[in-house]
N, C-alpha and C positions, 0 to 999 in steps of 0.2 A: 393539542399536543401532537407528538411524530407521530406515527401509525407505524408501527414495527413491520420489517420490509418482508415481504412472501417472495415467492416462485416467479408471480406475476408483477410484484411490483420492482424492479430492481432498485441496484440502490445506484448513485449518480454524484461520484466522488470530484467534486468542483478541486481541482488543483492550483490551490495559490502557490506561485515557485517560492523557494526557501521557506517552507514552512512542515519540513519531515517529509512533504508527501512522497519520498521517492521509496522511504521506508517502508509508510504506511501502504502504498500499492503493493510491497510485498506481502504484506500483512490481508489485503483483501484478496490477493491471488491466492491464498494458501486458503483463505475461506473459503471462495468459492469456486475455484481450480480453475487453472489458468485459462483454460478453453472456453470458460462462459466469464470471462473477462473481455472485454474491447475497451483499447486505449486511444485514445481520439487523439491522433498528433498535430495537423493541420487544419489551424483553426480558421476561419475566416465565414465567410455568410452564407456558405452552403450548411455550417455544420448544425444550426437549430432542423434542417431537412436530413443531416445526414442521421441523428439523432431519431426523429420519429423512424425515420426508413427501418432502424435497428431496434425500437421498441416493439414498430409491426411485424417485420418478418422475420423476430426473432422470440417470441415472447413464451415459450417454452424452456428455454436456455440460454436464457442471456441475464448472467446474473448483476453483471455492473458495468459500468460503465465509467471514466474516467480521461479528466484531459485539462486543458488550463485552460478552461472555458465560462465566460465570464456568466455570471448569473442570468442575465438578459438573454443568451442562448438559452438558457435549461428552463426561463418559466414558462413557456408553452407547453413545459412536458412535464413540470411539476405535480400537477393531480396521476402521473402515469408512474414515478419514479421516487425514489425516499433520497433526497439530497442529505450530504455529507461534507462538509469541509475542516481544515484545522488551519487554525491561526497562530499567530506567532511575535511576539513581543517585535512592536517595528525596531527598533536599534538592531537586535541578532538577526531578527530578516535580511533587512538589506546588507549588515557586516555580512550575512554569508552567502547574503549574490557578489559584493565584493572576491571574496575571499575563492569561491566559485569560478569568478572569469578569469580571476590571476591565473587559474590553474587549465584554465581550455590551452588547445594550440591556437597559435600565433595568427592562422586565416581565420580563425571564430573570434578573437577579438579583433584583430581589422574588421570584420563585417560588423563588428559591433562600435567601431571608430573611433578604436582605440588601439594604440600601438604598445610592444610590447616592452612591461619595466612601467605602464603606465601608473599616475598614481591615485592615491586616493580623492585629490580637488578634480582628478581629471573625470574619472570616474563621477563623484556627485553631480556635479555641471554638466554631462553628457547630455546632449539632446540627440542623441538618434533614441527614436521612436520606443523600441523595443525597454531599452533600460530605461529610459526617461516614466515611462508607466510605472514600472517597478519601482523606482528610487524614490515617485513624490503620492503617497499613501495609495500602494498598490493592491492590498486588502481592499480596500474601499473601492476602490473602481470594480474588482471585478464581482464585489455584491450587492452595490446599490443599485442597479440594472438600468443604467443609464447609460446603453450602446457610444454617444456622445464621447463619452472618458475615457471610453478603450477605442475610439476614433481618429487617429491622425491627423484628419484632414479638417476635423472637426474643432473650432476655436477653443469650445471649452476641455479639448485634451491636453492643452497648454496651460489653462488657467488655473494655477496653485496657491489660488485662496483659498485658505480652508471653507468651508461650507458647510452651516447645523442639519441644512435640508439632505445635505445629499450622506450626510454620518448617520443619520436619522433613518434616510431610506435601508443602509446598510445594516443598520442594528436591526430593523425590520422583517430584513430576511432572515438575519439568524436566528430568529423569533420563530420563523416559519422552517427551519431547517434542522437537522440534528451536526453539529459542530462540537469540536473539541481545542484543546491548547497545548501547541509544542512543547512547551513548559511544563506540562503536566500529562507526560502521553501516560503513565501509569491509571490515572482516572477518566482520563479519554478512553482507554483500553476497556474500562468499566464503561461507560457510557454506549459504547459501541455493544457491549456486549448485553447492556438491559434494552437497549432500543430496536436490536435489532433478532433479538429472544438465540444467542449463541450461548449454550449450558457450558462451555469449555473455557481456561486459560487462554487469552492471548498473548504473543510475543510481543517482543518492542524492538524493533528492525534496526538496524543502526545501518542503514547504504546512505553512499553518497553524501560521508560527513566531512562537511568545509573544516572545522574548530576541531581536531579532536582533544588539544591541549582545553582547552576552553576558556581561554585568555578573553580578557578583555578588552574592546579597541579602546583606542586611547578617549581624552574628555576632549578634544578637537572633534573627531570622526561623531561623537556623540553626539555633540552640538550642532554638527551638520546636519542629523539623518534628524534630532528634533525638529529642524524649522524646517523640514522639508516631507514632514508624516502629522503635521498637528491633527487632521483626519483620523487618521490612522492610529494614533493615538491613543484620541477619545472613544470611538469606537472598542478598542484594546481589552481599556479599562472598563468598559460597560461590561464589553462581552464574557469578562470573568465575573462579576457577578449572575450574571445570564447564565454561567456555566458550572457554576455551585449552586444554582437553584434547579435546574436540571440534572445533574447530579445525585442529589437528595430524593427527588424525583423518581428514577430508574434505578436504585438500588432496591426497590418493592418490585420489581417488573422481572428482575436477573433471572436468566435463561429461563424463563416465562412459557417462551413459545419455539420450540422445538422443531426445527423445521430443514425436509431434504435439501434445500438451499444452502446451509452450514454443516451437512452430517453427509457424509459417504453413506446413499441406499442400495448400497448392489442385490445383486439375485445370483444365486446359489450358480457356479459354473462358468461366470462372465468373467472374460478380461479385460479391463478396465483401465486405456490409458492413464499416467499418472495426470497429465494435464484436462481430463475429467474427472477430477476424484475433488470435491467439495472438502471441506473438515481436515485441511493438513496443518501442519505445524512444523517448524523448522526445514521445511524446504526452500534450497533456492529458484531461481526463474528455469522453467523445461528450457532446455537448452534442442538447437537444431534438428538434434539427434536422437527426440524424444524422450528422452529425461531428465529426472531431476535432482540436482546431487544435495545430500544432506548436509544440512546448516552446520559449522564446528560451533556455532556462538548458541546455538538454541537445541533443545532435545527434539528429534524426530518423531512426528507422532500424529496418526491416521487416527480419526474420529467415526467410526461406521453404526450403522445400523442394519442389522439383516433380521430376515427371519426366519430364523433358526432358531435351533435351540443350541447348537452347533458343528463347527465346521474345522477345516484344515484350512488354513492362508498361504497363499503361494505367493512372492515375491522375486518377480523378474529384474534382474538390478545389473549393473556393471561398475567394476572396481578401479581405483584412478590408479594401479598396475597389474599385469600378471602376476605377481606374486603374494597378490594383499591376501591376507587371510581370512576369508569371508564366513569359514567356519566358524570363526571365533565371535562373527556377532552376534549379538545378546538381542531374542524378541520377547517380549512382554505383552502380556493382556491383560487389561484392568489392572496394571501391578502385580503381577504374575507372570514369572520366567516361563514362557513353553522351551520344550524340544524343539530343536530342528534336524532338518536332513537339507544336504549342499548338494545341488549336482554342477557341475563347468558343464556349461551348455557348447562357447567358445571363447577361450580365455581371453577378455578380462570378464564375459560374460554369463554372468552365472542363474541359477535358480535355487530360492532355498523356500522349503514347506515347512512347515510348523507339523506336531502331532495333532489330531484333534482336542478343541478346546469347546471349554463349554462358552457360551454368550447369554449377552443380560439384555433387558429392555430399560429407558429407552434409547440407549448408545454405549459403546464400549470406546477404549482407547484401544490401539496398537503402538507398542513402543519398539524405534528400531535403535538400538545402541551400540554402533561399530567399536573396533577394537582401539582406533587411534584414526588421528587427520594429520594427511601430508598438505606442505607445503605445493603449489601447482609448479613454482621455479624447480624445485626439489625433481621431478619428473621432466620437465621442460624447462631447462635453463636460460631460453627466449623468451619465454614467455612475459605477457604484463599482467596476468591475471593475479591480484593478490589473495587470492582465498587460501586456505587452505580444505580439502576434501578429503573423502575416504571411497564411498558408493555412494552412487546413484540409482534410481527406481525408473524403470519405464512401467510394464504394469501391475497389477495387483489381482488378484484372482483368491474367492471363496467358493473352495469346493466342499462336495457334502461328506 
């Protein structure tokens, strides 16, 4: 079975595209704070070297690892790291790389060889390289570890016979891997959190949704993406059995194993970038400028461990105006309102302390709950960012 991930063994989140991951990487950045995160963007045949390079000179603080890297990259480093993937029903996959490229600009799909207003036969049929992987059982290629499939130039990255031996190899890995199913991030959420010993709720990230209506493509588009995944498929269907016997499995194990890797350990006086702080919840990605502005879709909320018996929390934070009322936000511990005190450090940037609170072993929550979330146009009427925010955290600080 997995071995639940420590300090030293990261974990190594295999990226099949259209399958939540963009969600789920918010979801492990919040685990294990953005800093000991590496996103591996350029993949090619340095990266199984550029991989060990970052387990050895990094193995202190490097808590994960992630990229669209095909299995055959990561098992040289499999006895070093706790692999991770989620799969995804093939029709909604590939409908939502369709759905996906409709939505890039006009030079991303030229480079992809396709013009714009393109349609859906043109799309399926596509042979340039990149989609053509993706559209004929693209699951399958990147976990049967057969370099070959995810090859070009290679004959059998053309050949779209289905194949028992190479679905075989695939179910294989997932046998040796910890995997979950976009269909069911609710108990992947679970699975992730017995396998990998995190005592806390996780979020279910909703970024980068093609469907948000969640229509169905028509019984054409259906028929297509069948005779072009029968791999991919069978695999599907195995793998949800595989994944309700796993399942059953780590619900005995749930937060089991406790560990600085998922839990904010600071020491008494330190300030503590937000993008080192392990244990977050409802944050979005550190932006340039060193923080991180709080989710309006999920509750805000730091997972620490100190030792203490107790302390005062300081939060260094900035407001998405001059005028936001930062007084009025609500902190909690363990479910429990403290006091605070606001100083304007420089407006939009503030500081607010908590009174002293008492602390528990073996981890507390921190709840940060603003008074309201503005729209970003609402402040910036250029803008394309659709979020809406309130404040944001750069650091975190317990004093005695």
């Amino acid at each position: 079975m997995v071995i639940p991930a420590t300090l030293d063994r990261p974990v190594m989140f295999l990226h099949i595209p259209k399958t939540a991951g963009t969600s789920f990487i918010s979801t492990l950045r919040n685990i294990f704070g953005q800093n000991r995160l590496v996103r591996l963007v350029s993949i090619d045949e340095s990266t199984p070297g550029e991989i060990g390079r970052l387990l050895s000179e990094r193995p202190g603080d490097l808590a994960c690892l992630t990229g669209h890297v095909p299995f055959h990259m990561i098992a040289p480093w499999q006895a070093r790291c706790t692999i991770f993937t989620v799969l995804r029903h093939p029709i909604a996959r590939v409908m939502s790389l369709f759905r996906f490229i409709q939505r890039r600009p006009p030079s991303e799909q030229q480079r992809l060889g396709l013009q714009t207003g393109f349609t859906f036969n043109e799309f399926i049929t596509s042979r340039h390289p990149e989609l053509f992987a993706q559209i004929h059982d693209g699951m399958t290629r990147m976990l049967c570890g057969d370099p070959d499939l995810n090859t070009p130039d290679s004959p059998k990255f053309w050949n779209v016979v289905p194949s028992p031996q190479i679905t075989q190899a695939a179910l294989l890995t997932l046998d040796s891997i910890d995997f979950g199913l976009a269909e069911d991030m609710n108990n992947t959420m679970q699975v992730v959190r017995g396998a990998w010993g995190i005592p806390y709720d996780l979020d279910i990230g909703h970024e980068n949704v093609t469907n948000p209506t969640g229509t169905a493509p028509d019984i054409e588009c259906s028929l297509e993406i069948v005779s072009c995944n029968a791999m991919d498929l069978a695999l599907y269907q195995h793998a949800t059995g595989l994944f309700a016997s796993r399942r059953s499995w780590l619900d005995a194990k749930l937060g089991a194993a406790t560990g600085h890797s998922v839990i904010h350990a600071p020491f008494l006086g330190e300030n503590v970038a937000i993008g080192n702080i392990p244990g977050l919840q409802g944050f979005h990605e550190v932006e340039p400028d060193d923080f991180a502005w709080l989710d309006s879709e999920q509750p805000a909320r730091i997972h620490f461990d100190l030792a203490a018996p107790a302390a005062r929390i300081r939060l260094y934070g900035y407001a998405i105006h001059k005028e936001y009322p930062v007084d009025e936000i609500v902190i909690g511990v363990n479910g429990t309102q403290v006091a605070t005190h606001v100083c304007r450090v420089e407006s939009p940037w503030f500081t607010l302390e908590t009174d002293p609170v008492a602390l528990r072993h073996p981890f507390n929550v921190l709840s940060i709950r603003p008074p309201y979330f503005v729209p970003v146009r609402y402040v910036n009427p250029d803008t394309r960012d659709p979020r809406s925010l309130s404040i944001a955290l750069a650091k975190v600080a317990f004093e005695p």
